[in-house]
C-alpha positions in Angstrom: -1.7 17.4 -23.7 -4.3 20.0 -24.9 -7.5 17.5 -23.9 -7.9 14.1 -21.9 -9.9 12.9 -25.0 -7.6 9.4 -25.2 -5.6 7.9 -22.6 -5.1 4.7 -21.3 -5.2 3.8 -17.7 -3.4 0.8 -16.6 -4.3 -0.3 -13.0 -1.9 -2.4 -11.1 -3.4 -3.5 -8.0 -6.7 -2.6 -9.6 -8.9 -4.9 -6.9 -6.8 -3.4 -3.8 -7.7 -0.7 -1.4 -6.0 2.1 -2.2 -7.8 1.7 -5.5 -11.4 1.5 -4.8 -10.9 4.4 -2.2 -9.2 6.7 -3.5 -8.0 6.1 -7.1 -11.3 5.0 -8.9 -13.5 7.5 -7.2 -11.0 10.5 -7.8 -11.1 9.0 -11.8 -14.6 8.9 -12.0 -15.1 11.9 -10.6 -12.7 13.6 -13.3 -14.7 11.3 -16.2 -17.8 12.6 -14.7 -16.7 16.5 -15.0 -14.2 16.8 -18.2 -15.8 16.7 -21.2 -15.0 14.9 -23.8 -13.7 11.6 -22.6 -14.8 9.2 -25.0 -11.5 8.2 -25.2 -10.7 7.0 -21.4 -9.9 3.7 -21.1 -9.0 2.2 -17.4 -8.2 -1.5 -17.3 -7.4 -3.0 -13.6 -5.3 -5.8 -12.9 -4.9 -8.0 -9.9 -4.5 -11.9 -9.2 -7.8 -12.2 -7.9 -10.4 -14.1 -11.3 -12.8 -11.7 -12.0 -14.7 -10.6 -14.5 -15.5 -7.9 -16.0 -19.0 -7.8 -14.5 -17.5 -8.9 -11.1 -15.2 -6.3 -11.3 -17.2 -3.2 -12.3 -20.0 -5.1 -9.5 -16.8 -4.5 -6.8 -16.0 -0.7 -8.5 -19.2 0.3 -8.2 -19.8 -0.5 -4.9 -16.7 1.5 -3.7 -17.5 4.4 -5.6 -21.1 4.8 -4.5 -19.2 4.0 -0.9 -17.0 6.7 -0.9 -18.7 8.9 -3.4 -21.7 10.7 -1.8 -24.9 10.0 -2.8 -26.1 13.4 -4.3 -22.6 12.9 -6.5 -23.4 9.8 -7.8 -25.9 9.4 -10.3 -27.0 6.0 -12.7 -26.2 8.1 -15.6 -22.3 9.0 -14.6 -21.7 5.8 -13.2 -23.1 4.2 -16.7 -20.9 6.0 -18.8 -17.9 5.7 -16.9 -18.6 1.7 -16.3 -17.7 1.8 -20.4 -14.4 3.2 -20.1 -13.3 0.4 -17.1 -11.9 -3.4 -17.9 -10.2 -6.2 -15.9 -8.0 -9.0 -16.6 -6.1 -10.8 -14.3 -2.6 -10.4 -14.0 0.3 -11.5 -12.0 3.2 -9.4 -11.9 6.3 -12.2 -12.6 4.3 -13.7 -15.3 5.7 -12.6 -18.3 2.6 -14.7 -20.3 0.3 -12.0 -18.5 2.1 -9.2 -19.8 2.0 -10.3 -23.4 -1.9 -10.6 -23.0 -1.6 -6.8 -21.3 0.2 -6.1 -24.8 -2.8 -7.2 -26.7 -5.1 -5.8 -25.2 -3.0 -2.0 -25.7 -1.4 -3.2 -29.3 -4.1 -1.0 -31.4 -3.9 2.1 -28.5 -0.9 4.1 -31.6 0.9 7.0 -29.5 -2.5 7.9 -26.6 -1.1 8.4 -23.7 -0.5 5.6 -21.2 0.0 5.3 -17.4 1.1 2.7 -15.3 -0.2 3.0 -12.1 1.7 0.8 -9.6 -0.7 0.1 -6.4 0.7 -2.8 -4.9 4.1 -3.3 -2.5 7.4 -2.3 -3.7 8.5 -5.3 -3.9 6.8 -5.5 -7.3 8.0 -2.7 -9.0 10.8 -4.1 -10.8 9.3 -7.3 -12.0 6.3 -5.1 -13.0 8.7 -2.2 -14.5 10.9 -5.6 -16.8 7.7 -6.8 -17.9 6.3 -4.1 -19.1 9.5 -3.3 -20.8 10.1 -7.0 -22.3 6.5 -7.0 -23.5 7.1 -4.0 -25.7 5.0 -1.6 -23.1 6.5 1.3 -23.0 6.5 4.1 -25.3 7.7 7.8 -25.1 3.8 8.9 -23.9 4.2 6.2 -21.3 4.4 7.4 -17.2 4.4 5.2 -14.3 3.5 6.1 -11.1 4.4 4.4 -8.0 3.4 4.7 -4.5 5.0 5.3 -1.3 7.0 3.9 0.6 9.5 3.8 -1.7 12.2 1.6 0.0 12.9 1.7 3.9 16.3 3.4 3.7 18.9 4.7 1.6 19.8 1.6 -0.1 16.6 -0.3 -0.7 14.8 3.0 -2.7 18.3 3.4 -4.7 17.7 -0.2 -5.4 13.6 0.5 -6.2 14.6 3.8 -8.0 17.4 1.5 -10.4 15.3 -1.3 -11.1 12.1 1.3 -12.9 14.8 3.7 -14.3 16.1 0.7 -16.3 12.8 1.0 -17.7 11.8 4.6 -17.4 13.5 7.6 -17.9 13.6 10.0 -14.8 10.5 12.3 -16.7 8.5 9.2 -17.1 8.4 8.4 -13.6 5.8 9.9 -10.8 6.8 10.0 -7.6 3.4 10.7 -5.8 2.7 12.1 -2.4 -0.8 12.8 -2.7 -0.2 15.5 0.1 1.0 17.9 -2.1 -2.6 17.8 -4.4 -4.9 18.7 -1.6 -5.4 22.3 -2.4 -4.7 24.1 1.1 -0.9 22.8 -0.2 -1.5 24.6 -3.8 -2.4 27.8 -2.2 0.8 27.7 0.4 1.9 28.1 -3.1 -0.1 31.0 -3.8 -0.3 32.3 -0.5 4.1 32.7 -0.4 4.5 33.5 -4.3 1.2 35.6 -5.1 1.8 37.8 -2.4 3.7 40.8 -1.6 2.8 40.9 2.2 4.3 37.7 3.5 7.5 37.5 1.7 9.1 40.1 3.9 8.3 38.4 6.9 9.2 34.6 5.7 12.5 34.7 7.7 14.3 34.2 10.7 13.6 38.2 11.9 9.8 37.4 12.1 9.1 34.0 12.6 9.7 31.6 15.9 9.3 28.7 14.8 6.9 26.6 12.5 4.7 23.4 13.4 4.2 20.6 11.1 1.3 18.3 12.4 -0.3 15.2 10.9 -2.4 13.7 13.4 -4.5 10.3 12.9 -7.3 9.1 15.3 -7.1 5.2 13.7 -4.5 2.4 14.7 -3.0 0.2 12.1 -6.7 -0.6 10.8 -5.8 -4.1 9.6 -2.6 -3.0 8.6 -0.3 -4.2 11.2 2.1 -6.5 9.9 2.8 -3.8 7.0 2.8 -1.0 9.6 5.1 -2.9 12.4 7.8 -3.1 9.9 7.4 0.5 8.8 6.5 2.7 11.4 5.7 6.4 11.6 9.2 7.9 11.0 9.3 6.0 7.6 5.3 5.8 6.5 5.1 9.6 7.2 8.3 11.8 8.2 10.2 10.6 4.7 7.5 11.9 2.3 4.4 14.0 3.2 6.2 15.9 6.6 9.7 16.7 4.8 7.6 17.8 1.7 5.3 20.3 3.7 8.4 21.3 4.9 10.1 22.1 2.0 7.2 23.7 0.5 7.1 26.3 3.6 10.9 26.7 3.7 11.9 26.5 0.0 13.1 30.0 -1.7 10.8 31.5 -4.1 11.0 29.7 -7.3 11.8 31.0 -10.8 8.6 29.5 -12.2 6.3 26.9 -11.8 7.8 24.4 -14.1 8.8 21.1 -12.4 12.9 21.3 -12.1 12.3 24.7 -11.0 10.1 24.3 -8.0 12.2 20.8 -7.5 15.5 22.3 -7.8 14.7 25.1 -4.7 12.6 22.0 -3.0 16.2 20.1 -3.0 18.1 23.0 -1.9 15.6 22.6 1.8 16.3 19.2 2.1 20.3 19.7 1.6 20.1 22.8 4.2 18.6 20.0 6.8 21.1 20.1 9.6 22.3 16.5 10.1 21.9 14.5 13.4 24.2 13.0 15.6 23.4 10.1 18.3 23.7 13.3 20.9 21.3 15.2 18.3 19.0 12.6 18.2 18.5 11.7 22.0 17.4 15.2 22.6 16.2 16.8 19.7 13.3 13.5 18.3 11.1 11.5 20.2 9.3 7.8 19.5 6.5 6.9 21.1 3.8 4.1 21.0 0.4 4.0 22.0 -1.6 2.2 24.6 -4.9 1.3 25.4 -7.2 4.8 25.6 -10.4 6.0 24.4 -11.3 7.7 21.0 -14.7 9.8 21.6 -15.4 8.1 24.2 -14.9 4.3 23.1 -12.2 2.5 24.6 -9.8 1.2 22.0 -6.6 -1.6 22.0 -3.1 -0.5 22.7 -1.0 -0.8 20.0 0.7 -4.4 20.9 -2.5 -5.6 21.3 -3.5 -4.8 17.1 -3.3 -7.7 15.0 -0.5 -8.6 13.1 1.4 -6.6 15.7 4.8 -8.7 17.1 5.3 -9.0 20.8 7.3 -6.7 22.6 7.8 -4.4 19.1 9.8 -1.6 18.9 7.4 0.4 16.1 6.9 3.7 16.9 3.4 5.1 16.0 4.3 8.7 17.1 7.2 10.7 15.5 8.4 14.5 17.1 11.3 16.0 15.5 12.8 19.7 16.0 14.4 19.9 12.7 16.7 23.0 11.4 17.6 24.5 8.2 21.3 25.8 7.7 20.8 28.7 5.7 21.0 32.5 5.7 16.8 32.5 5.3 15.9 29.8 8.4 19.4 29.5 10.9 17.7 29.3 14.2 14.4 28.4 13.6 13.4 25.4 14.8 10.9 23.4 12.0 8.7 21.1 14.7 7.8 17.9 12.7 5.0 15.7 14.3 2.7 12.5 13.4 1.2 10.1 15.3 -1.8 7.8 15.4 -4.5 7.3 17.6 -4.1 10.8 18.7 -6.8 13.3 20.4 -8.3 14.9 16.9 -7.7 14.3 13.2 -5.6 16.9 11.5 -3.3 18.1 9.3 -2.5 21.6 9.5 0.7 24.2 9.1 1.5 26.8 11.8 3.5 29.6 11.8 4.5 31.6 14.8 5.7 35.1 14.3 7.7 37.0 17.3 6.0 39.3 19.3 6.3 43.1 19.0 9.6 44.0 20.4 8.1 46.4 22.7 4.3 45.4 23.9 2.5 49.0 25.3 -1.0 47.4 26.0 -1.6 46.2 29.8 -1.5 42.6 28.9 0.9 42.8 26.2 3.0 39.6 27.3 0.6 38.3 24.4 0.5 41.2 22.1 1.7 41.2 18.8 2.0 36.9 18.5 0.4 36.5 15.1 0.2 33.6 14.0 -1.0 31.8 10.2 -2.8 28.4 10.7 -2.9 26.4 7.2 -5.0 23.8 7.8 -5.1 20.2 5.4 -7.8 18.0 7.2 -9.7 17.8 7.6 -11.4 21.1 6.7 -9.2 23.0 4.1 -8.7 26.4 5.2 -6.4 29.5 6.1 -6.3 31.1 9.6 -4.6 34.1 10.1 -4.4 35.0 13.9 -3.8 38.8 14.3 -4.3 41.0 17.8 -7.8 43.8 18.3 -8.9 45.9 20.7 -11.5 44.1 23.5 -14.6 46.1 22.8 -15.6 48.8 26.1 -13.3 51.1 27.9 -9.7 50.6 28.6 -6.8 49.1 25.9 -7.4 45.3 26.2 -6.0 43.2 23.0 -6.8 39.7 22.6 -6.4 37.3 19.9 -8.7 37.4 16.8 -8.9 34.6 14.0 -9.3 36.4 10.4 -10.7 32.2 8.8 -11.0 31.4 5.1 -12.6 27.6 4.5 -12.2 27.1 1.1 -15.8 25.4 1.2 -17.7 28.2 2.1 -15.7 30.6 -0.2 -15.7 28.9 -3.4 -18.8 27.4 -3.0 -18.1 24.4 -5.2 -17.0 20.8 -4.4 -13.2 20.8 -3.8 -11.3 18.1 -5.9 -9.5 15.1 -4.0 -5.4 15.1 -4.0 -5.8 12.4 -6.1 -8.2 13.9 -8.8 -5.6 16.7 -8.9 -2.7 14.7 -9.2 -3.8 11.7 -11.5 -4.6 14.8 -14.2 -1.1 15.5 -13.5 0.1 12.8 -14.4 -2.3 12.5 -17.9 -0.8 15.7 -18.6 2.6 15.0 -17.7 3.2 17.9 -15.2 6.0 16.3 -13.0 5.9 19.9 -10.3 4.0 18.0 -7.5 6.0 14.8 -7.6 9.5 14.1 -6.2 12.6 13.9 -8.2 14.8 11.3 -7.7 17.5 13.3 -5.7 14.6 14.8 -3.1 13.8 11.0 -2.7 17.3 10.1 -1.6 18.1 13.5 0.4 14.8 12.6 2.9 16.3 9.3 3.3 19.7 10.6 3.8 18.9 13.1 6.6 16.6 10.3 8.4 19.1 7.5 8.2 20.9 9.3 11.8 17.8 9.1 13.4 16.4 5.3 12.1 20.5 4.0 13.0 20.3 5.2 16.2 16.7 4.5 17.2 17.6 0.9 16.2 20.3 0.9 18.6 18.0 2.5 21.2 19.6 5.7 22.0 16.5 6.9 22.5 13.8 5.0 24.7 10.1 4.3 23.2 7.9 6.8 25.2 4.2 5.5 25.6 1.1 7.7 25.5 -2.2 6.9 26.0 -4.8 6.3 23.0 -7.1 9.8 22.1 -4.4 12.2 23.8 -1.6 13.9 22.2 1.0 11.7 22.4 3.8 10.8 24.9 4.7 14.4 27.2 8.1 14.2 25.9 6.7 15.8 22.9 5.8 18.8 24.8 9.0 19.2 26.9 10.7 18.9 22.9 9.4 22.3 22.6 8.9 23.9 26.4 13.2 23.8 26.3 12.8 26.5 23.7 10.0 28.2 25.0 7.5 27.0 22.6 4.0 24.9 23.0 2.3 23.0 20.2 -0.7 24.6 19.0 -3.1 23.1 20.8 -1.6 23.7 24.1 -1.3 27.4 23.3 
């Protein structure tokens, strides 16, 4: 698509909360920047009765929410309150749909996404109507959110019921992960550069740290949350991706399959878990009462929504390993966990040390290490030994930072803004293909079957620390700290 000068937008879930937080801001920042888009058109749907005042009232409010202020003038919010609609729409009503189609029958061959916000459980009644009403066309996408199932079976089912409807370049997996830009320029960092590909091996490197850490609980989320838990809501997608995206061989290009295909060949290399594997290489943990900056804060079987006695793990550590000729014997440390000390999301890559250290205190010298940090400041740390200034040959550790911030200068797009122009343009790179969706959930189905059986016992950690200290034993057996404790 050479412009974004007509598309339609449909909105499932339109009135719901990943909408007015993330969705509607991120499209009207892009309405606000790309010129022209006299042609946008964004229609929500929901079962709530509003109306089209009611509804732009409720988007308006979000966006000037979770839009700062100095962002959000009268005159960008008035012209993208044009583009927006509502109608009320539930998502087994097949009347609904045919009022959907009449309000799209004069849109010819524009572009037109589906953009599925609501459970999984409505995906395939939403994907049939669409398709019974007439809906989809070849410019159609749909994109659909995580999670997509809770094993194996239940996302092949998910996957079946909208690739009845849409063909596997129609549909957008989205991990909005992958569009926050520290991710893009792993990308550039690996593939644009001569001086790290020589070193992206199993010679140089110790190990890598993958870390998403939340300060919140469930937020009102616990009954969706206690029959999820961490391993599924975050391992399965945004962890295994990073992953990938660190571990994967340099691609031929940057079109989709390409950067897919070597993506895939990670997730196959994952060496598979046994119940032995499992007891001593993951650990589950849930958290108590604590403090978060100083306020004391519920345990998580007091949250709402939460059942008695539950078995939901809000903390996830994994030493996962790759079996291939680049990775054998590296261990890939995989951790997420909420109501932990700091919010972050970050990347770390331990190199060896020199193999022979000449400075006095060389125990330390020659451990550089690369820091790619997500959130939530985006930014690249390369840690790299100098001389102590004065007499004498004392090294210490030195941090050579980029923030993207105060390099650019300029406001740095949301994943979402990235991705949902993604989608408009029908670049599938960033989103998963239907066979990396079903080799995450093969590799974790070991580790959910035998957690379920409890082979491994539900460590506890206290609320604002960093989780339970089983995590830190996970690494001290191979000699290894997380960063924070280096």
């Amino acid at each position: 698509m050479s412009s974004l000068e007509s598309f339609d937008f449909i909105l499932f879930g339109g009135s719901g909360d990943l909408a007015m937080r993330k969705l509607l801001p991120a499209l009207f920042y892009r309405h606000r920047d790309t010129s022209p888009n006299h042609g946008w058109r964004i229609i929500g749907t929901g079962r709530d009765a509003l109306s089209r005042d009611q509804y732009l009232a409720l988007v308006e409010q979000n966006c000037r929410k979770h839009v700062p202020t100095d962002d959000f003038t009268d005159a960008a919010w008035n012209a993208f309150a044009q583009c927006l609609d509502y109608t009320q729409l539930d998502a087994n009503s097949e009347k609904d749909f045919a009022l959907l189609a009449d309000w799209l029958k004069d849109s010819g061959s524009r572009i037109r996404v589906f953009y599925l916000a609501t459970a999984p459980g409505l995906f395939a009644s939403i994907c049939a109507n669409l398709g019974n009403a007439g809906l989809v066309t070849p410019n159609s996408r749909v994109v659909v959110e995580k999670p997509l199932g809770r094993d194996l079976p239940s996302a092949t089912r998910i996957n079946e019921d909208v690739g009845k409807v849409f063909s596997e370049e129609q549909i957008f997996r989205i991990d909005h992960y992958l569009g926050k830009e520290t991710v893009q320029n792993l990308i550039a960092l690996r593939f644009g550069n001569v001086l790290f590909e020589p070193l992206w091996n199993r010679s140089w490197i110790s190990d890598v740290q993958i870390t998403i850490a939340e300060t919140v609980g469930v937020e009102g989320r616990g009954e969706f949350y206690d029959s999820t838990g961490a391993l599924r809501d975050m391992v399965q997608n945004h962890l295994l991706q990073l992953l990938c995206i660190v571990a994967m061989e340099p691609p031929v290009s940057l079109q989709p399959d390409a950067v897919r295909n070597e993506k895939l060949k990670v997730l196959c290399a994952l060496r598979p878990f046994t119940d032995a594997d499992v007891g001593t290489k993951t650990v589950r943990g849930q958290y108590r009462a604590g403090a978060i900056r100083n306020k004391p804060v519920a345990g998580y079987l007091e949250e709402e929504g939460i059942a008695p006695k539950s078995q939901t793990e809000t903390f996830v550590a994994i030493k996962a390993e790759l079996d291939n000729w680049r990775w054998a014997g590296v261990p890939f440390y995989l951790r997420t966990g909420k109501r932990m000390g700091e919010r972050l999301a970050e990347i770390v890559v331990n190199f060896r040390g020199v193999p022979h250290p000449i400075f006095p205190n060389g125990g330390e010298s020659g451990a550089n290490r690369l820091v790619i940090s997500l959130q939530p400041n985006e930014g690249l740390k390369l840690e790299v030994m100098a001389k102590l200034p004065g007499e004498g040959m004392q090294v210490q550790r030195i941090s050579l930072d980029v923030a993207f911030a105060e390099t650019y200068q300029m406001r740095q797009w949301d994943a979402y803004e990235r991705l949902i122009m993604d989608v408009i343009r029908g670049k599938l790179t960033l989103f998963m293909r239907r066979d990396e969706l079903d080799a995450a959930w093969s590799w974790l189905e070991p580790i959910m079957s035998a957690w379920d059986r409890q082979v491994t016992p539900m460590k506890f950690y206290p609320s604002g620390t960093w989780g339970p200290t089983a995590a830190s034993a996970l690494l001290m057996r191979e000699s290894h700290a997380w960063h924070e404790e280096m």
